[in-house]
N, CA, C and O atoms as CSV, one atom per row, in Angstrom:
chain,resi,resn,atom,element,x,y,z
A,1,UNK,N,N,104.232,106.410,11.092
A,1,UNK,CA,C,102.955,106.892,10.671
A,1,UNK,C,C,101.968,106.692,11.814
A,1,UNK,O,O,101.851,105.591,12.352
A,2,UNK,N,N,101.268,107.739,12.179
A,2,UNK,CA,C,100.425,107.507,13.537
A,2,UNK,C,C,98.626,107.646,12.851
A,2,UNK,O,O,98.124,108.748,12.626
A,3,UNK,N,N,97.965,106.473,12.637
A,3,UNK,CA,C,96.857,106.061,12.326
A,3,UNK,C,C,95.770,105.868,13.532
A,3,UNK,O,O,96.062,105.221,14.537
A,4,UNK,N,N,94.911,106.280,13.410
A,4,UNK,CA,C,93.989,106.339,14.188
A,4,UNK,C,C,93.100,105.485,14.508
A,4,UNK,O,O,92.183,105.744,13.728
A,5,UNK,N,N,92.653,104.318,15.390
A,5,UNK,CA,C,92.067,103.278,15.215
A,5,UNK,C,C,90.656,103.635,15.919
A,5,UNK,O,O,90.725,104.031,17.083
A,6,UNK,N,N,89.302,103.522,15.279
A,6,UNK,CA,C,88.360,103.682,16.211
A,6,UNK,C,C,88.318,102.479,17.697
A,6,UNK,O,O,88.932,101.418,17.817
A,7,UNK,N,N,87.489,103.055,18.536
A,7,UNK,CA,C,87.065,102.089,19.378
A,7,UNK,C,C,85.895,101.086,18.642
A,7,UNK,O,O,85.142,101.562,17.793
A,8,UNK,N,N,85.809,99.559,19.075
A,8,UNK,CA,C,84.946,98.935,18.651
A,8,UNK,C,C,84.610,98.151,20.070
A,8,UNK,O,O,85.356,97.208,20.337
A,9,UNK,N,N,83.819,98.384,20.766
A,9,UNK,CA,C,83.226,98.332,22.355
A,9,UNK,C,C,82.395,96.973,22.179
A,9,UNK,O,O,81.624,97.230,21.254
A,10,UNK,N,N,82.179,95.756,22.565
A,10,UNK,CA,C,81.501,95.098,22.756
A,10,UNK,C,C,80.672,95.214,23.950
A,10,UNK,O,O,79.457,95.173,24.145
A,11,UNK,N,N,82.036,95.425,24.931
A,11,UNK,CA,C,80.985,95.685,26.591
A,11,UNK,C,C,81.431,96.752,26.935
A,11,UNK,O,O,82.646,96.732,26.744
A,12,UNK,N,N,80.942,98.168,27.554
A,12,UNK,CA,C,81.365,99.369,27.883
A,12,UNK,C,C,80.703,99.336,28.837
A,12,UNK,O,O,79.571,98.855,28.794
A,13,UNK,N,N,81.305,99.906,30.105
A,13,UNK,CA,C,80.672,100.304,31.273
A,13,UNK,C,C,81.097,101.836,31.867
A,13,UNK,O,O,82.117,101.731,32.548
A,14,UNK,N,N,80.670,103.024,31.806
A,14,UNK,CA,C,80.847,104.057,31.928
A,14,UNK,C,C,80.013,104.393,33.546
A,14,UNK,O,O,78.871,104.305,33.995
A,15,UNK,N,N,80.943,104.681,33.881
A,15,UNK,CA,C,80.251,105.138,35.777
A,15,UNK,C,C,80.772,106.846,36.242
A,15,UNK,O,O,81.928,107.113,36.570
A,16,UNK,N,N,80.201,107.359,36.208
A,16,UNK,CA,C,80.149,108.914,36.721
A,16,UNK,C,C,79.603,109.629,37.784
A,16,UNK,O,O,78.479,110.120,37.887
A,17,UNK,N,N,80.469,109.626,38.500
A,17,UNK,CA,C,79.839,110.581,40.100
A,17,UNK,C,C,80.379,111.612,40.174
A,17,UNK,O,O,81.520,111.893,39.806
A,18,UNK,N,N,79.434,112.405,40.765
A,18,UNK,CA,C,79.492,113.640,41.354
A,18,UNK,C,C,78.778,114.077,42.813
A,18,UNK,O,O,77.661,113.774,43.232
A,19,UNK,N,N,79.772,114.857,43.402
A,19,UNK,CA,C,79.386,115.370,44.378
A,19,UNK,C,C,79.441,117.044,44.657
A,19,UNK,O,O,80.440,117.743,44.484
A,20,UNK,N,N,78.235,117.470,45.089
A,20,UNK,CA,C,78.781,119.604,45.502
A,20,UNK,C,C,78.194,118.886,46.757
A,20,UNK,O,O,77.611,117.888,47.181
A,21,UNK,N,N,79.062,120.746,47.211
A,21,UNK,CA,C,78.629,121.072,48.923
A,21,UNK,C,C,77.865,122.370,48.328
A,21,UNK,O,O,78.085,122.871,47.225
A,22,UNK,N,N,77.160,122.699,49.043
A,22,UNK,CA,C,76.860,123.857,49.635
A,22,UNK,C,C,75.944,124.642,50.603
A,22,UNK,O,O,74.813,124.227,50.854
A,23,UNK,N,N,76.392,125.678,51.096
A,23,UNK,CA,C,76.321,126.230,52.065
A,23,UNK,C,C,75.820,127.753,52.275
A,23,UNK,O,O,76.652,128.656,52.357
A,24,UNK,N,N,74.354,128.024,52.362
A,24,UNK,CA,C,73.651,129.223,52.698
A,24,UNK,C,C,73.955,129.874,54.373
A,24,UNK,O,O,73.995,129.388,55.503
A,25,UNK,N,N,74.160,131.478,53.661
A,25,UNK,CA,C,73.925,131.890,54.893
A,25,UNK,C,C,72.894,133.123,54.678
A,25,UNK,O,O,72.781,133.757,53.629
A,26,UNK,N,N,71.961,133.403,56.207
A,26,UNK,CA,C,71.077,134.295,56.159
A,26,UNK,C,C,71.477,135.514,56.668
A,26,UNK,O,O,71.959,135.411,57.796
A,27,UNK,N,N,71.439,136.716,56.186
A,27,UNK,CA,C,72.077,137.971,56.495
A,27,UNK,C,C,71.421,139.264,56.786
A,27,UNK,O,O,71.194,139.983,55.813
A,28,UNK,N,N,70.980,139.799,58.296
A,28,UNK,CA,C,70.043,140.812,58.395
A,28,UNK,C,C,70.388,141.946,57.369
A,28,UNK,O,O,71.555,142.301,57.203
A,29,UNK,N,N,69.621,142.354,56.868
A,29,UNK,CA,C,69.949,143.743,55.713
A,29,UNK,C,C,70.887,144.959,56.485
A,29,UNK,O,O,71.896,145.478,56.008
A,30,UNK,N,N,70.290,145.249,57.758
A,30,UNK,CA,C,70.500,146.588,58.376
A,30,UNK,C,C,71.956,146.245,58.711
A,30,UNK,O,O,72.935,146.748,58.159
A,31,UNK,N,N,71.973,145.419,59.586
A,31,UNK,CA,C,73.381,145.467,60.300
A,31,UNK,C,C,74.355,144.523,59.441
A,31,UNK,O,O,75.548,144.825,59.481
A,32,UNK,N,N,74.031,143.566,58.776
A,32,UNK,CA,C,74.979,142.547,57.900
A,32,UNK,C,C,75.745,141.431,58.627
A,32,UNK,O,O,76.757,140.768,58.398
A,33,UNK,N,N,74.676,141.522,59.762
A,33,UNK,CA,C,74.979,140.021,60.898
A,33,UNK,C,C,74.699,139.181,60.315
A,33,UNK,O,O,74.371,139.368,59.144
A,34,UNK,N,N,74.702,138.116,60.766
A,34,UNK,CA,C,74.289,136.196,60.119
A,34,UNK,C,C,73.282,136.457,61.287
A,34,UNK,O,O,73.377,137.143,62.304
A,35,UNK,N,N,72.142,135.557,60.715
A,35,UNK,CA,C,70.988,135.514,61.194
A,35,UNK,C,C,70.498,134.152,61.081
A,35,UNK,O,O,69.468,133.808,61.659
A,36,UNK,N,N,71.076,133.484,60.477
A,36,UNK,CA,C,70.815,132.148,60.148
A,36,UNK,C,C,71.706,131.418,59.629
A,36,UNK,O,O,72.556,132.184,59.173
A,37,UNK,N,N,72.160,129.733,59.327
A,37,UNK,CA,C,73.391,129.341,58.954
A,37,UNK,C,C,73.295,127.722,58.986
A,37,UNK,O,O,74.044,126.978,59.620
A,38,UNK,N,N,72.219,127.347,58.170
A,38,UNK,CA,C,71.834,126.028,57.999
A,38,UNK,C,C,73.328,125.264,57.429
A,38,UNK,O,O,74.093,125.559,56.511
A,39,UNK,N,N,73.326,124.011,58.576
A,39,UNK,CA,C,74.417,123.137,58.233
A,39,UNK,C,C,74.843,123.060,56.783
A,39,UNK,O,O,74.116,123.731,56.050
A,40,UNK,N,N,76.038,122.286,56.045
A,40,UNK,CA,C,76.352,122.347,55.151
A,40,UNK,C,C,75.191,121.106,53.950
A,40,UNK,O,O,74.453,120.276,54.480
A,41,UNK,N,N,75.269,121.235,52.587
A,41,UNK,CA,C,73.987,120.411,52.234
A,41,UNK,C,C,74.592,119.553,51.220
A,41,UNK,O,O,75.130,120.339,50.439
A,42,UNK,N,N,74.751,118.603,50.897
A,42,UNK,CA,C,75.189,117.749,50.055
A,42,UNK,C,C,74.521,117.082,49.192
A,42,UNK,O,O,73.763,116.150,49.460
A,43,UNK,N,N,74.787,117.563,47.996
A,43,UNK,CA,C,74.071,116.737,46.675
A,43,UNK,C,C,75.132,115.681,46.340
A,43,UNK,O,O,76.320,115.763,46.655
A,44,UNK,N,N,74.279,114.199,45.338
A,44,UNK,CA,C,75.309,113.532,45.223
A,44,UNK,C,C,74.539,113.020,43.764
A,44,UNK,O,O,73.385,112.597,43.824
A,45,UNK,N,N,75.423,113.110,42.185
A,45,UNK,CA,C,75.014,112.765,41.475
A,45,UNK,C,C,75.931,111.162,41.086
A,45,UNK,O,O,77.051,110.745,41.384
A,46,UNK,N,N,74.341,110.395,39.982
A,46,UNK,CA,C,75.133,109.121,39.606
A,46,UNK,C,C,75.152,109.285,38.401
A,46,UNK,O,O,74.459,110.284,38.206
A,47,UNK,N,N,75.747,108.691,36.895
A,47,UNK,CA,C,75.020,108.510,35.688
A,47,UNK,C,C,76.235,107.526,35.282
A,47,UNK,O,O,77.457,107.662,35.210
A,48,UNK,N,N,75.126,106.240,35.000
A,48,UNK,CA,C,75.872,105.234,34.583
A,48,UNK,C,C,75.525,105.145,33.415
A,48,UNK,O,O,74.366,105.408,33.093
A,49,UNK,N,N,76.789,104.615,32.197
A,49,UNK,CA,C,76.127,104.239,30.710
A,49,UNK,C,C,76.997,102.877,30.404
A,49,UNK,O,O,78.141,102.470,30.611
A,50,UNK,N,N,75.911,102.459,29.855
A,50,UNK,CA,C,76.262,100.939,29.369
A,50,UNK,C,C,76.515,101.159,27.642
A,50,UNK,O,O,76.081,102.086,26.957
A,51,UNK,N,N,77.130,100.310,27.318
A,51,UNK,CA,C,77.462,99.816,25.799
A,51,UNK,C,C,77.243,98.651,25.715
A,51,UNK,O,O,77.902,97.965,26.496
A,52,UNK,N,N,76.302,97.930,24.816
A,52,UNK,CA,C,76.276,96.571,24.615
A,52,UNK,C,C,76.573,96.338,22.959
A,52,UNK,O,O,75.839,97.144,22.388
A,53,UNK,N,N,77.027,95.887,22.368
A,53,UNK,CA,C,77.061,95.589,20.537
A,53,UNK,C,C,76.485,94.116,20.732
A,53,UNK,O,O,76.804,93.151,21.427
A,54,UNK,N,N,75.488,94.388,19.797
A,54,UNK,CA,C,74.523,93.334,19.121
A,54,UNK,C,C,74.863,93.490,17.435
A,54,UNK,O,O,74.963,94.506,16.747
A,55,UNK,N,N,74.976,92.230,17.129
A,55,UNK,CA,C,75.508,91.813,15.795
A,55,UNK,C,C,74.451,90.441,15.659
A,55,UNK,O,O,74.629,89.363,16.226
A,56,UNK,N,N,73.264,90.812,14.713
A,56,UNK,CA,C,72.912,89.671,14.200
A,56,UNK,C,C,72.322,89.673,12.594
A,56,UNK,O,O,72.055,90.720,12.004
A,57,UNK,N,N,72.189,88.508,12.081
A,57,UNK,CA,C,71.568,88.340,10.275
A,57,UNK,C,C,70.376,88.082,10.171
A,57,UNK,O,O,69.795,87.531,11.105
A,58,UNK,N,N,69.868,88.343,9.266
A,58,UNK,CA,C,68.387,87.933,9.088
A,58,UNK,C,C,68.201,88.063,7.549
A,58,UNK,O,O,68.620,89.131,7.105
A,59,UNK,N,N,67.734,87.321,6.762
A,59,UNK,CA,C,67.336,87.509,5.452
A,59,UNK,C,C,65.754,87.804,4.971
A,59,UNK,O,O,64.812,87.767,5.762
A,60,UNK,N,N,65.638,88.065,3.727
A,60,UNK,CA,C,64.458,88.855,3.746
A,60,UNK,C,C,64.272,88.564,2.199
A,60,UNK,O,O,65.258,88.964,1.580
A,61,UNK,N,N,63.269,87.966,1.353
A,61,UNK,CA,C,63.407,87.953,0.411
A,61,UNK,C,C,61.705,87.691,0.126
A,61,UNK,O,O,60.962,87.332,1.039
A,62,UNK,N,N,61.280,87.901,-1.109
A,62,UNK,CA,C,60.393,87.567,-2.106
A,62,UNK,C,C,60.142,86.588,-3.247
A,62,UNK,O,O,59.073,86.356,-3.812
A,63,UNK,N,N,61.613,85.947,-3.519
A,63,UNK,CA,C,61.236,84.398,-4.671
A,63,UNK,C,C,61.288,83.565,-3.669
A,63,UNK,O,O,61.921,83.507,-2.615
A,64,UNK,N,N,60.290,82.761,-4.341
A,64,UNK,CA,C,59.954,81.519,-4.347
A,64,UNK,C,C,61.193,80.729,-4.782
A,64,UNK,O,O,61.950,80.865,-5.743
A,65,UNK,N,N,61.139,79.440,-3.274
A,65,UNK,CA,C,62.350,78.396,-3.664
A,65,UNK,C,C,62.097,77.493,-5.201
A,65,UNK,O,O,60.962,77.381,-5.664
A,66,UNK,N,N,63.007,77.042,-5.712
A,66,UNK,CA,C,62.887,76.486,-6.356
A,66,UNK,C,C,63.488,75.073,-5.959
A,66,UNK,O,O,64.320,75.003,-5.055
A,67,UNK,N,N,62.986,73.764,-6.759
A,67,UNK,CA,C,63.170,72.678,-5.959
A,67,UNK,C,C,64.139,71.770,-7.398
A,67,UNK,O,O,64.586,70.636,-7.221
């Protein structure tokens, strides 16, 4: 029998990078020469996600103790 167990994460650390290239070129209309040709350009993405589980009690009430 294959049962499915959730995750229950106390500490999660999720790290995600990314990187593009890219690369423009400028092109006279008439003749369809390169006219321009700026080096290549590099973006670089981060996105980190944390998981923390907090588990705490607290009570809450309205009577009065009795002694």
């Amino acid at each position: 029998m294959n049962i499915g167990v959730p995750e229950i994460a106390f500490f999660k650390w999720q790290r995600n990078r990314g990187v593009a290239e890219m690369r423009l070129f400028e092109f006279d209309g008439k003749t369809d020469a390169i006219v321009n040709a700026p080096p290549t350009a590099t973006g670089r993405a981060k996105l980190d996600k944390l998981t923390v589980l907090l588990i705490f009690g607290f009570t809450l009430s309205d009577v009065d103790k009795h002694e």
